[in-house]
C-alpha positions in Angstrom: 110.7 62.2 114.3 113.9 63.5 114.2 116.7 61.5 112.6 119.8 60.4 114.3 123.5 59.4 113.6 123.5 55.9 113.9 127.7 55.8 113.3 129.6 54.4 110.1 129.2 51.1 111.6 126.0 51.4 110.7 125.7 52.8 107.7 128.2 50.8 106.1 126.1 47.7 107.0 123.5 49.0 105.1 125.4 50.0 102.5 126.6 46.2 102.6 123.1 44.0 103.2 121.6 46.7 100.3 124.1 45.7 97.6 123.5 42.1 98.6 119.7 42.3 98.2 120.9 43.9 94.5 122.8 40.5 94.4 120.5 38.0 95.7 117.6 40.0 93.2 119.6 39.6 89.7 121.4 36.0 91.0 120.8 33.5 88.0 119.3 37.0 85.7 119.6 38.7 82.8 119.8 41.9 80.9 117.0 40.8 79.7 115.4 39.6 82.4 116.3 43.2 83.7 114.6 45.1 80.9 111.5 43.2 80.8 110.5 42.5 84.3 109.8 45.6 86.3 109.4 44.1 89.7 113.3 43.1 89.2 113.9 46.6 87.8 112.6 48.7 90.7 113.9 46.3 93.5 117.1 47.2 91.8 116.6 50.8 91.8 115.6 51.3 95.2 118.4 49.0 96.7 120.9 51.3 95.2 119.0 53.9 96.1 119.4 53.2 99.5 123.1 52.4 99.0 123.8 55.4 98.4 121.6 57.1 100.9 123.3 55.3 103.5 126.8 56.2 101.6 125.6 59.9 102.0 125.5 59.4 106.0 128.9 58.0 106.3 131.2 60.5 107.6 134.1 62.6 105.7 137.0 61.1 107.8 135.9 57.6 107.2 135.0 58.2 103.7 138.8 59.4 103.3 140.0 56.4 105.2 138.6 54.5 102.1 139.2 56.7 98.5 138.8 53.1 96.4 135.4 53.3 97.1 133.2 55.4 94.9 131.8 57.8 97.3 130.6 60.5 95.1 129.2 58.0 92.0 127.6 55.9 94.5 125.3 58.7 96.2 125.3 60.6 92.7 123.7 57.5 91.7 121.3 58.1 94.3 120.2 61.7 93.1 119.5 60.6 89.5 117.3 57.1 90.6 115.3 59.8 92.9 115.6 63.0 91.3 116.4 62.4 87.6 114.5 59.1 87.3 113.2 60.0 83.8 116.7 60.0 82.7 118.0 56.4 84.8 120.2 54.9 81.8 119.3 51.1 82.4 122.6 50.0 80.5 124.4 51.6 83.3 122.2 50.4 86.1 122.5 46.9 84.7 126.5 47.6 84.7 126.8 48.4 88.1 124.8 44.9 89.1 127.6 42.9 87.2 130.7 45.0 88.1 130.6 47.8 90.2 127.7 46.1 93.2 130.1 42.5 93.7 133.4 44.7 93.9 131.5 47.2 96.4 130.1 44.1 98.1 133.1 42.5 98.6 134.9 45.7 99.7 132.4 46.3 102.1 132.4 43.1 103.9 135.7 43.1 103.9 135.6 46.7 105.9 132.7 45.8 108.1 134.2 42.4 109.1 137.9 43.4 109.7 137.7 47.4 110.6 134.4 47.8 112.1 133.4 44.5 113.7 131.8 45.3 117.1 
């Protein structure tokens, strides 16, 4: 089936409800937690995944209406987590849960809420 442009809209709602299921999966967790439970670890994994898959669908001009966000990091992240996943560092996984996923989050609502509300 062919795919089709859903809009930015779109994709930055995912982008958004992904990095909350990141949120909502490591609430009240640890780096521990993290490295020993690997239900937790690949939920993690695959919600960022998808964050940056939808990132990869947003559009240039939107993209440049919005340089504070990571573009490139966040669907480089993608390519290692798919491509490279022998080589996922889990220190820097676990960093982007406690730093780089709230900010994004937060961003991102604020964007989808105030610039794109329908």
């Amino acid at each position: 089936m062919p795919r089709r442009d859903r809009g930015d809209a779109s994709y930055l709602a995912d982008m958004l409800g992904f990095a909350r299921e990141v949120l909502a999966f490591t609430a009240g967790r640890s780096r521990a937690d993290y490295d020993t439970d690997l239900v937790l670890r690949r939920a993690v994994e695959r919600a960022t995944e998808l964050i940056g898959e939808a990132a990869s669908n947003v559009s240039d001009s939107t993209r440049a209406a919005y340089p504070k966000i990571p573009w490139r990091k966040i669907v480089g992240q993608r390519h290692v987590l798919i491509h490279d996943y022998g080589d996922v560092d889990d220190a820097l996984v676990w960093n982007l849960v406690e730093l780089e996923i709230p900010a994004l989050a937060s961003t991102l609502d604020r964007i989808v809420r105030e610039d794109f509300a329908g």
